[in-house]
C-alpha positions as CSV (number, residue, x, y, z in Angstrom):
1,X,85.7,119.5,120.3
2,X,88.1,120.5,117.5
3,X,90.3,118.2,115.5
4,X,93.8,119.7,117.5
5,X,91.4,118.5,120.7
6,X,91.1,115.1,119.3
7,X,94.6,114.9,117.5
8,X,95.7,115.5,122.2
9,X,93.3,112.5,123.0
10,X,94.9,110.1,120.6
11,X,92.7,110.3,118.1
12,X,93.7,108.9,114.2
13,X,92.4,109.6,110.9
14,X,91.4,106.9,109.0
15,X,90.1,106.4,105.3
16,X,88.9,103.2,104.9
17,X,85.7,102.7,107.1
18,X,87.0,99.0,108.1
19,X,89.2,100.3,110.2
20,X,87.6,102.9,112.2
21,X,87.0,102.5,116.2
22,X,85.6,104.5,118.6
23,X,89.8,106.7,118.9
24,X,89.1,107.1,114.9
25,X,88.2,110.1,112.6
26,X,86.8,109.1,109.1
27,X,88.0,111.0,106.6
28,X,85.8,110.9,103.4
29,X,87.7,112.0,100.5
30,X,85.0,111.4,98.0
31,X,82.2,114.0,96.6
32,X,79.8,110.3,95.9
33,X,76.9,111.4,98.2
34,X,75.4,107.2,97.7
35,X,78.7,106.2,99.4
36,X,79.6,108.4,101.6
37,X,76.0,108.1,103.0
38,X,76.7,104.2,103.4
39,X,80.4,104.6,104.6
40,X,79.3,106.9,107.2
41,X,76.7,104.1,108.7
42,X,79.2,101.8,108.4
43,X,81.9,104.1,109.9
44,X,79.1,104.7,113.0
45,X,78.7,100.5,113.1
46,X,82.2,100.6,114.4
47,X,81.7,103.3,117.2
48,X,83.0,106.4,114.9
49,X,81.7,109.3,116.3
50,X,83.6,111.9,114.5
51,X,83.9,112.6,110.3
52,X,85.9,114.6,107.8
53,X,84.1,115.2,104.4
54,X,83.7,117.9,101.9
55,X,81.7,120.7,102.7
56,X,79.6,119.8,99.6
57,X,78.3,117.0,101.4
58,X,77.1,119.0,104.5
59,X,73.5,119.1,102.8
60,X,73.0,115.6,102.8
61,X,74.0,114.6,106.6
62,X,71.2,113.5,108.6
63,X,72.8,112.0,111.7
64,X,72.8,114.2,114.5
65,X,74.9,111.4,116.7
66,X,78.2,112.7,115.5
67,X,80.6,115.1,114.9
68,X,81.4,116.2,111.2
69,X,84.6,118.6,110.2
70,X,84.7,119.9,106.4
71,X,87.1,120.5,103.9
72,X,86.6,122.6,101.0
73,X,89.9,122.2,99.1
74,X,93.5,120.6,99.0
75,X,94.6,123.5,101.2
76,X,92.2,122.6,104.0
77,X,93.2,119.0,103.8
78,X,96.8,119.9,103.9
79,X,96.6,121.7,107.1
80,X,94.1,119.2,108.8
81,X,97.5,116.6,108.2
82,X,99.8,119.1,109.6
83,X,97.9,118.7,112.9
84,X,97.9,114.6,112.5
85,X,101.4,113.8,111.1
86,X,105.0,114.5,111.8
87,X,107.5,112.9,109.2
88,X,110.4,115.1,109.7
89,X,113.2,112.9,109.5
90,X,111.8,110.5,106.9
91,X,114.1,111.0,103.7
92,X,111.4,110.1,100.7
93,X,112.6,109.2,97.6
94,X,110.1,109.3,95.0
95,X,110.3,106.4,92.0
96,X,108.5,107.0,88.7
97,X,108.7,106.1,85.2
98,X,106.6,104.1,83.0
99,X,108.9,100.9,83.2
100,X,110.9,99.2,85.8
101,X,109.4,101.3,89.0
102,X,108.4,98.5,91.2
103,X,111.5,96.7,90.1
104,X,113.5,99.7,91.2
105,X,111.4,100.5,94.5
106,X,111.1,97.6,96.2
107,X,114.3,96.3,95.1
108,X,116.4,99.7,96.2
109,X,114.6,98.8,100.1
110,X,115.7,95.6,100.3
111,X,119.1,96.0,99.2
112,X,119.1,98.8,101.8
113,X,117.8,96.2,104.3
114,X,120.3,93.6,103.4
115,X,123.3,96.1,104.2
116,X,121.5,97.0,107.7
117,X,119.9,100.2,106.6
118,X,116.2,100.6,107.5
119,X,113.5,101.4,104.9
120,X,110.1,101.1,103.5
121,X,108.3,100.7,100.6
122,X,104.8,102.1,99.3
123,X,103.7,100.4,95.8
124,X,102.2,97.9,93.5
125,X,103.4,95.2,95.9
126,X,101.8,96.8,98.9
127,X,103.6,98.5,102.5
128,X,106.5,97.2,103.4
129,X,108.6,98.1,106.6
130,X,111.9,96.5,106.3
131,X,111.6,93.5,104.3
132,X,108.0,92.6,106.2
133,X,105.1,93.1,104.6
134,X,102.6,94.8,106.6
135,X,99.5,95.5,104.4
136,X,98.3,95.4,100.4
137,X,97.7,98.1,98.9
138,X,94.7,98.8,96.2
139,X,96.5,101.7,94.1
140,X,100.1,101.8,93.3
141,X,99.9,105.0,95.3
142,X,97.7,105.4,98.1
143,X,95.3,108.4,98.7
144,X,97.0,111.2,100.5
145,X,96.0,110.5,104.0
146,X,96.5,106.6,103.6
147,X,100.0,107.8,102.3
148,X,100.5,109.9,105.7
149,X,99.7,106.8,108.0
150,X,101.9,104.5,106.1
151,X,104.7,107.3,106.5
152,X,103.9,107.8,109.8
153,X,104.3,103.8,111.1
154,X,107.3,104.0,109.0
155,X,108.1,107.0,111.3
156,X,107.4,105.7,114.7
157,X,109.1,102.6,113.1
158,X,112.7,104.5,113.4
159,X,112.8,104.2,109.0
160,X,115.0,106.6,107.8
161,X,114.0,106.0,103.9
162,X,111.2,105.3,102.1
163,X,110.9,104.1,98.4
164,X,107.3,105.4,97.0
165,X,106.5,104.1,93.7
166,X,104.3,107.4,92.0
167,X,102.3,107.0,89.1
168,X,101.3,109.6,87.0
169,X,97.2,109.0,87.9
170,X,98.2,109.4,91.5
171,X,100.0,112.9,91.2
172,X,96.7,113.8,88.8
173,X,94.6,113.0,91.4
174,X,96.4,115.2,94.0
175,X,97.1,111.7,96.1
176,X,100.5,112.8,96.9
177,X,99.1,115.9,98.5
178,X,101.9,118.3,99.8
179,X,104.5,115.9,100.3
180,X,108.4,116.8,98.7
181,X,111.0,114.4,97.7
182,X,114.4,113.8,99.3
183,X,115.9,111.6,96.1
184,X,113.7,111.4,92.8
185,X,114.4,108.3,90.4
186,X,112.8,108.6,87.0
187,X,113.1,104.7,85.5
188,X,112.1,106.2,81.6
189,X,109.5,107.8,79.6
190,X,107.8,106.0,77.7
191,X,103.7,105.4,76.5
192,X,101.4,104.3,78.8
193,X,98.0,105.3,80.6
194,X,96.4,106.9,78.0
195,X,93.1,105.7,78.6
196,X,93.7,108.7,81.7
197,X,95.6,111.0,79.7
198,X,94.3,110.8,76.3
199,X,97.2,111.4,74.8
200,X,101.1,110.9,75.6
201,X,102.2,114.5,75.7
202,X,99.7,114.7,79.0
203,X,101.2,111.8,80.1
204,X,104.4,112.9,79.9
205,X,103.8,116.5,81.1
206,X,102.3,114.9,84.4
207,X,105.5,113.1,85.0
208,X,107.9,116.2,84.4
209,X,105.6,118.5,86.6
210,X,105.4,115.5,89.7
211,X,109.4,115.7,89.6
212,X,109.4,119.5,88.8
213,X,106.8,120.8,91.8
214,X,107.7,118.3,94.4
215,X,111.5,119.0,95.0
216,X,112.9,120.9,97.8
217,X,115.6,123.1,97.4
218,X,118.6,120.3,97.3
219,X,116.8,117.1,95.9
220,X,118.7,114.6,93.9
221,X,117.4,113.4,90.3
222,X,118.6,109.8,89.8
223,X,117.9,109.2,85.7
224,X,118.2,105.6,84.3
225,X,117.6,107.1,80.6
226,X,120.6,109.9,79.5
227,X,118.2,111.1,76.8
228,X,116.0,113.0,79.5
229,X,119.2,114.6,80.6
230,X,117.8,118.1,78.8
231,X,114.5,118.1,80.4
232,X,116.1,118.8,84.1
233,X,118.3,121.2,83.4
234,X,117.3,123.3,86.4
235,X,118.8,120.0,89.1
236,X,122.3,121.2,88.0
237,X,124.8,119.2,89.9
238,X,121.9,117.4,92.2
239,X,121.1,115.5,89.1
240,X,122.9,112.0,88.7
241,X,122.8,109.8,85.5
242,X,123.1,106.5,84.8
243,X,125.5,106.3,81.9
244,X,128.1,109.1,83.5
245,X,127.9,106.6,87.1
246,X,129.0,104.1,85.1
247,X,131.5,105.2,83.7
248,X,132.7,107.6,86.6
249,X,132.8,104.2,88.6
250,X,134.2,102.3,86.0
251,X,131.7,99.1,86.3
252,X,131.9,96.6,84.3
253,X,129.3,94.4,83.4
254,X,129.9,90.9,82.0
255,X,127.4,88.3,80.5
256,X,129.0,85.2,81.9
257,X,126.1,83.1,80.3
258,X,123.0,83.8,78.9
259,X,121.4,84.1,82.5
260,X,124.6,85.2,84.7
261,X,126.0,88.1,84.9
262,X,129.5,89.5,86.8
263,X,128.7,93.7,87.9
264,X,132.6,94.7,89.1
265,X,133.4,97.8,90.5
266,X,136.4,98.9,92.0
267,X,137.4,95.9,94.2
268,X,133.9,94.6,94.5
269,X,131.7,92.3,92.4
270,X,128.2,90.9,92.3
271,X,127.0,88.0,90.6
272,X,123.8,88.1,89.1
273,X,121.3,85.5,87.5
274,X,118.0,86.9,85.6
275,X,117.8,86.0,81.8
276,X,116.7,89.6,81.5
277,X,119.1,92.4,80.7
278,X,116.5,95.2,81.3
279,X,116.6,93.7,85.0
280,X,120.6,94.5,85.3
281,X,120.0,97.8,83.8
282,X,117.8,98.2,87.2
283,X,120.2,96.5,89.3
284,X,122.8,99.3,88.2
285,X,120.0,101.9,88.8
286,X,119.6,100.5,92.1
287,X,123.5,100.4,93.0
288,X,124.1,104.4,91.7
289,X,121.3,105.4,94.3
290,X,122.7,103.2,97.1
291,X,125.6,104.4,96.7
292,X,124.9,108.0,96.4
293,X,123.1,108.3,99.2
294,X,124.5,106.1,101.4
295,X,128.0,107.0,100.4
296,X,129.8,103.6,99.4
297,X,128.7,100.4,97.8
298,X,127.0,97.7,99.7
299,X,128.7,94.9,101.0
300,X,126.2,92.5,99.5
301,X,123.6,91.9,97.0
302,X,121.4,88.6,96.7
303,X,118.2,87.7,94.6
304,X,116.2,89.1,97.1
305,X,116.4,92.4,95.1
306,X,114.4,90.6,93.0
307,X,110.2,91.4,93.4
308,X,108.0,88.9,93.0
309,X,106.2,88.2,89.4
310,X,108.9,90.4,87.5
311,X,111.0,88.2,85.6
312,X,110.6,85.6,88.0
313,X,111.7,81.7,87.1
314,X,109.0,79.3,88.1
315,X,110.9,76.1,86.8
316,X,114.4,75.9,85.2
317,X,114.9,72.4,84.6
318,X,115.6,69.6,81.4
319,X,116.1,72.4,79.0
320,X,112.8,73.7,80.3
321,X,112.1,77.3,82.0
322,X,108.7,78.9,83.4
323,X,108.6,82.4,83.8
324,X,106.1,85.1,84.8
325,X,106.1,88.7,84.4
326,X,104.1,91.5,84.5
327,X,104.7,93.3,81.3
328,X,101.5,95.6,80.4
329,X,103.3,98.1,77.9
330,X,105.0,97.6,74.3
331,X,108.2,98.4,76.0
332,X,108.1,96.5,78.6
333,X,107.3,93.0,76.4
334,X,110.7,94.7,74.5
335,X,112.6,94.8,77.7
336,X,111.1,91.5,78.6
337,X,111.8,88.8,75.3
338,X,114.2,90.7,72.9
339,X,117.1,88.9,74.9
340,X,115.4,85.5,74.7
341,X,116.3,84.3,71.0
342,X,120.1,84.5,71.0
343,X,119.0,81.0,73.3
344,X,118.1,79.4,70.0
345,X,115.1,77.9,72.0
346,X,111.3,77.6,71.4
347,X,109.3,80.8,72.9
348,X,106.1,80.6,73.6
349,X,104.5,83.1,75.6
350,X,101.0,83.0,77.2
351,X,99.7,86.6,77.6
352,X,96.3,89.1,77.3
353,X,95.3,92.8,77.5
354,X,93.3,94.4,80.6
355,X,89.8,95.3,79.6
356,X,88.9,99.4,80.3
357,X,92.4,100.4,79.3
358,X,94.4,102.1,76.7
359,X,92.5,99.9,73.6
360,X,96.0,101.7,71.2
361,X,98.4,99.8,72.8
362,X,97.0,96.3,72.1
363,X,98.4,96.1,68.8
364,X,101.7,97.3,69.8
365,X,101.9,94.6,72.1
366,X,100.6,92.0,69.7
367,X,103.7,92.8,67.4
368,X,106.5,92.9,69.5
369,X,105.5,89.8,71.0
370,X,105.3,88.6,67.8
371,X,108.0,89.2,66.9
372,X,110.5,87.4,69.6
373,X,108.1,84.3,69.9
374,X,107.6,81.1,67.9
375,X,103.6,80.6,69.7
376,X,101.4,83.3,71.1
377,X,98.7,81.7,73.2
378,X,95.9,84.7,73.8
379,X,94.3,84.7,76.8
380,X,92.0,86.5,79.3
381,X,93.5,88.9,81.0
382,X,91.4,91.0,83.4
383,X,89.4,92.3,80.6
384,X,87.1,94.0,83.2
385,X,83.8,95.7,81.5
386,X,84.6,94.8,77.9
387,X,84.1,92.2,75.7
388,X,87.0,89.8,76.4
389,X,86.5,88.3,73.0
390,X,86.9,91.4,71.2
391,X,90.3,92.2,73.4
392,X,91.4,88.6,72.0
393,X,90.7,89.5,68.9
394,X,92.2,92.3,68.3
395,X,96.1,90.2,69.6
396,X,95.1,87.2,66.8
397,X,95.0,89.6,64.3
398,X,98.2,91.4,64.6
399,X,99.8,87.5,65.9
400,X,102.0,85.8,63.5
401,X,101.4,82.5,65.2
402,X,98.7,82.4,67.4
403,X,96.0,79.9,69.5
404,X,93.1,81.1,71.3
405,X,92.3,79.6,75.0
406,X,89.6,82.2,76.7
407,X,90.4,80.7,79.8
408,X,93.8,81.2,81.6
409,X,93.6,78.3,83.2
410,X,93.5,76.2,80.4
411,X,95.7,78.1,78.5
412,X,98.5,78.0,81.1
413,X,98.2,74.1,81.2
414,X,98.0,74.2,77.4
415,X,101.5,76.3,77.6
416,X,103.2,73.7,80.4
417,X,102.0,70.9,78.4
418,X,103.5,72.0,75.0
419,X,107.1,72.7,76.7
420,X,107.1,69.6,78.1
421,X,106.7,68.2,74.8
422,X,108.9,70.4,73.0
423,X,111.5,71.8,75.6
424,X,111.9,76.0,75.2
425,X,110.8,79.0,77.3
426,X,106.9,79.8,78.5
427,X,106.6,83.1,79.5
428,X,103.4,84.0,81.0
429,X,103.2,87.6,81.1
430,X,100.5,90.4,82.2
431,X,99.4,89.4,85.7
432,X,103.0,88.9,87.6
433,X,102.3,89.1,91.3
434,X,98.7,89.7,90.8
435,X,96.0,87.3,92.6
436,X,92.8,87.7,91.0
437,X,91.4,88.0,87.7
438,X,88.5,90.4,86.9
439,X,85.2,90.1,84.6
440,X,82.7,93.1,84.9
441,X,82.9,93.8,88.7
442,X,83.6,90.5,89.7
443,X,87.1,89.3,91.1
444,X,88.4,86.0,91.2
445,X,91.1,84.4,93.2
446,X,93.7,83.5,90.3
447,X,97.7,83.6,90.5
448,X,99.7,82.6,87.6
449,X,102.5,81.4,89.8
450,X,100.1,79.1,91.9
451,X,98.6,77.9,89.1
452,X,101.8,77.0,86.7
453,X,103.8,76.0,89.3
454,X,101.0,73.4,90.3
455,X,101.4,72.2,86.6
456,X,105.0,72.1,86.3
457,X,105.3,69.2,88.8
458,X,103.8,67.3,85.9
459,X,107.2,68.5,84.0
């Protein structure tokens, strides 16, 4: 039986060996003969009687009890999901950039939700149809078949858009396969995976060349930054920018207060609270693609937009404010606290590096957060395979006022405690939504907005 047979019968591709059945083709994307010999048995456990693999891996089958298909190349896979998948009235808008993409993702599908428009969104944050989560997701973007069957729920969902968040490792690895963009939205370019890259040139070429050799012949470039204005040229009048929509629109933007904010445009406004500007920058970015595409501005916005664990206020009470974020970049700590001491307030923040990443960008961080905070408190943060002490050693040294707590834990109590003492702002920054915490290969359940808000009813 060939795969167009199956594809008749019902049949589904799946990738993750979990989910197989006996109406379910496992598709192996992996050259790893140790796992794809145990993902096999496992996919077989579950009544699987039919495989895709690389043709590599033919040498090394042994069971004769079911069917295998092989793929020698992207080309073969693409056609095997032509045969699977029909997304032709989905309108994709791709969102990358090294800051603000989830921010800008998630938040452009539910403010499409909240005006009665139907999306999705693939990211960080996991699937989402309408404002509903459906599933997590273990890489900011999926592999390319997992991709497919997200589109295609979305699909048989009647979802006309979809935000994807792409990362620069996921267009390296090919995980966006074939697929074209309807609407692009690059946040910035900045430095960032180059533990992957090895350097920021390649990190910056694999951006321009996932927005360059995924367009069709009439996508629309959204740009928050106007300095990348030169680099798309070629987009001609399908490319929008954020500086010309504002002034085109003539929005204003008022800081009422040093967290509220009036966006007016036209005969429309929108109030905003965040006590981060870099978060109205997004809103705006947010706005010029609604607006574009839909072809007016929405009739409401509410705090909703907002995704959980960026910028997110845990506790704002007696002088005292919690807040976590998921800053992992030197920019992004920039965007994050370089509002923060116009409030003439004690900062402390409560922050770490990931272990198995870029090590050049420690320092970086260690001296921009340095430099907007009165107390550093360095902490674990998912140092992975290295030497957590080493990571915290490296932020002390480039600190101008720091304490060591290993454990997050402790060094989140430490943090509520010493606010509660002296009033100000803790910031606990790295993890955001995040809900483990990772030494060698081991995960463990840990959420910094469990655990402070479990600590600030001590406040």
């Amino acid at each position: 039986m060939n795969l167009i047979a199956l594809k008749k019968k019902n049949f589904k591709i799946v990738t993750n060996w979990q989910e197989c059945n006996k109406k379910s083709i496992f598709l192996f994307d992996s050259k790893n003969k140790a796992k794809f010999i145990n993902y096999v048995n496992l996919a077989i456990k579950k009544n699987c009687k039919f495989v895709i693999c690389q043709f590599s891996l033919k040498k090394d089958i042994k069971k004769k009890s079911i069917n295998f298909f092989f793929y020698k190349n992207k080309k073969d896979l693409e056609n095997i999901a032509k045969i699977f998948y029909r997304l032709n009235y989905l309108k994709i808008i791709f969102v990358t950039g090294t800051n603000g993409k989830t921010s800008i993702a998630y938040g452009a599908n539910r403010l499409f939700n909240i005006n009665g428009v139907r999306s999705c969104y693939i990211g960080t944050l996991g699937f989402y149809i309408n404002s509903k989560k459906i599933k997590k997701l273990n890489n900011t973007t999926p592999s390319y078949f997992e991709t497919l069957d997200l589109l295609q729920i979305s699909s048989d969902n009647k979802v006309k858009f979809v935000f994807m968040e792409v990362s620069s490792i996921g267009y390296s690895e090919g995980r966006i396969g074939d697929l074209n963009y309807n609407y692009c939205i690059l946040t910035n370019l900045k430095s960032d995976h180059l533990d992957y890259h090895r350097n920021i040139n390649n990190y910056h070429t694999a951006k321009l060349n996932l927005i360059k050799h995924h367009k069709l012949n009439k996508s629309i470039l959204f740009l928050q930054d106007f300095n990348l204005k030169n680099k798309f040229k070629s987009f001609d009048k399908y490319l929008f920018v954020q500086d010309e929509f504002l002034s085109k629109n003539k929005i204003s933007i008022v800081n009422k207060s040093y967290n509220k904010y009036l966006i007016t445009i036209k005969n429309k406004s929108y109030k905003i609270s965040s006590f981060n500007d870099f978060m109205i920058k997004n809103i705006i970015t947010i706005l010029m693609v609604y607006s574009t595409i839909i072809k007016k501005f929405p009739l409401k916005i509410n705090k909703s937009i907002f995704p959980p664990g960026r910028s997110e206020i845990i506790y704002n009470k007696k002088n005292k404010v919690i807040m976590i974020d998921y800053a992992h970049s030197k920019d992004a700590y920039e965007n994050l606290l370089k509002k923060l001491p116009i409030l003439n307030k004690n900062i402390i923040i409560i922050y770490g590096c990931g272990g198995d990443r870029d090590k050049t960008k420690r320092k970086q961080i260690a001296k921009v957060v340095s430099k907007y905070t009165n107390l550093q408190i360095i902490t674990d943060d998912n140092p992975r395979n290295e030497d957590p002490s080493l990571i915290r050693k490296t932020l002390m040294k480039y600190s101008s006022n720091p304490i060591e707590i290993p454990n997050r834990r402790k060094a989140i109590k430490f943090g509520v405690s010493y606010i509660k003492k002296n009033e100000g702002i803790l910031i606990i920054a790295g993890k955001g939504h995040e809900d483990t915490q990772t030494y060698k290969n081991k995960s463990y359940l840990f959420n910094d907005k469990v655990i402070s808000s479990n600590y600030a009813k001590n406040l």
